[in-house]
C-alpha angles and dihedrals in degrees: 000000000000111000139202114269116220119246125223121278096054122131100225091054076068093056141114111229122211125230122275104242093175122047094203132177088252082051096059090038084057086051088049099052099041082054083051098046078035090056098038091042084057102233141133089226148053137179118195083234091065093073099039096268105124085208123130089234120118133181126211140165114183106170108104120242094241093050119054140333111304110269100198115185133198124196129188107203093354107194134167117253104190124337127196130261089234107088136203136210111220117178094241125211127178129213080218090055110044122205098003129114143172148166110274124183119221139163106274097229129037138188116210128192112202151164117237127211094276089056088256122155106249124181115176128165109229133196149183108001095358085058093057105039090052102047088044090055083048096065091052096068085048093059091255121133115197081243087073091058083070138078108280091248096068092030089058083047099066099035088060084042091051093046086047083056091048087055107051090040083051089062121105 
């Protein structure tokens, strides 16, 4: 089921979510349902928090239509395990913050530890564009939006851009 995805500013994009301790079958329908709203968005990334579950569970698919079979990946708690000192700029959007982009820098390899869906123990190293994408899901679960990572000036502009847009959404 697709679902609505929450648009900054929302306080529970601001919030710490706590660690799944259950995988249940309302859990991985939860998965399921945050690939579906991922895919239709469309996006490459998906927090829990972004459609109003405060779960560290994320969602992501990086692998480009054009190029291979989808990879998409779930991830109960989700947490980097070591990252490299080489960093990388990715122009960075958000499916909470539509139409907005900036240059974010981020290590340029990750490891992850997970759980999968099956509640299976996962650890996986990630670059270039997987690197980003997951640490930036991540933060998510850790009430951090990729806006944060900019000088308050430009940071203020888009949130008074995105309440414009909630407004006018808002709107019958």
């Amino acid at each position: 089921m697709k679902r609505s995805i929450l648009l900054h500013p929302d306080p529970r994009l601001k919030k710490l979510c706590p660690a799944v301790d259950d995988l249940s079958d309302s859990l991985r329908q939860l998965a399921d349902d945050m690939l579906e709203t991922m895919y239709a968005a469309p996006g490459i990334g998906l927090a829990a928090p972004q459609v109003g579950e405060m779960n560290r569970l994320i969602v992501l698919d990086c692998v480009k239509p054009d190029e291979a079979a989808p990879r998409p990946l779930i991830m109960f708690n989700p947490e980097i395990v070591a990252s490299s000192d080489e960093t990388n700029v990715y122009e960075e959007g958000c499916l909470s913050i539509p139409e907005h982009y900036a240059d974010v820098t981020r290590p340029k390899e990750v490891e992850v530890a997970w759980l999968d869906r099956d509640g299976k123990a996962q650890q996986e190293v990630f670059d270039g564009l997987w690197a980003t994408c997951v640490q930036h899901e991540i933060d998510h679960l850790d009430g951090k939006l990729f806006i944060d990572y900019l000088k308050p000036l430009r940071r203020q502009l888009i949130t008074r851009k995105m309440q414009k847009l909630k407004r006018e959404r808002a709107r019958p």
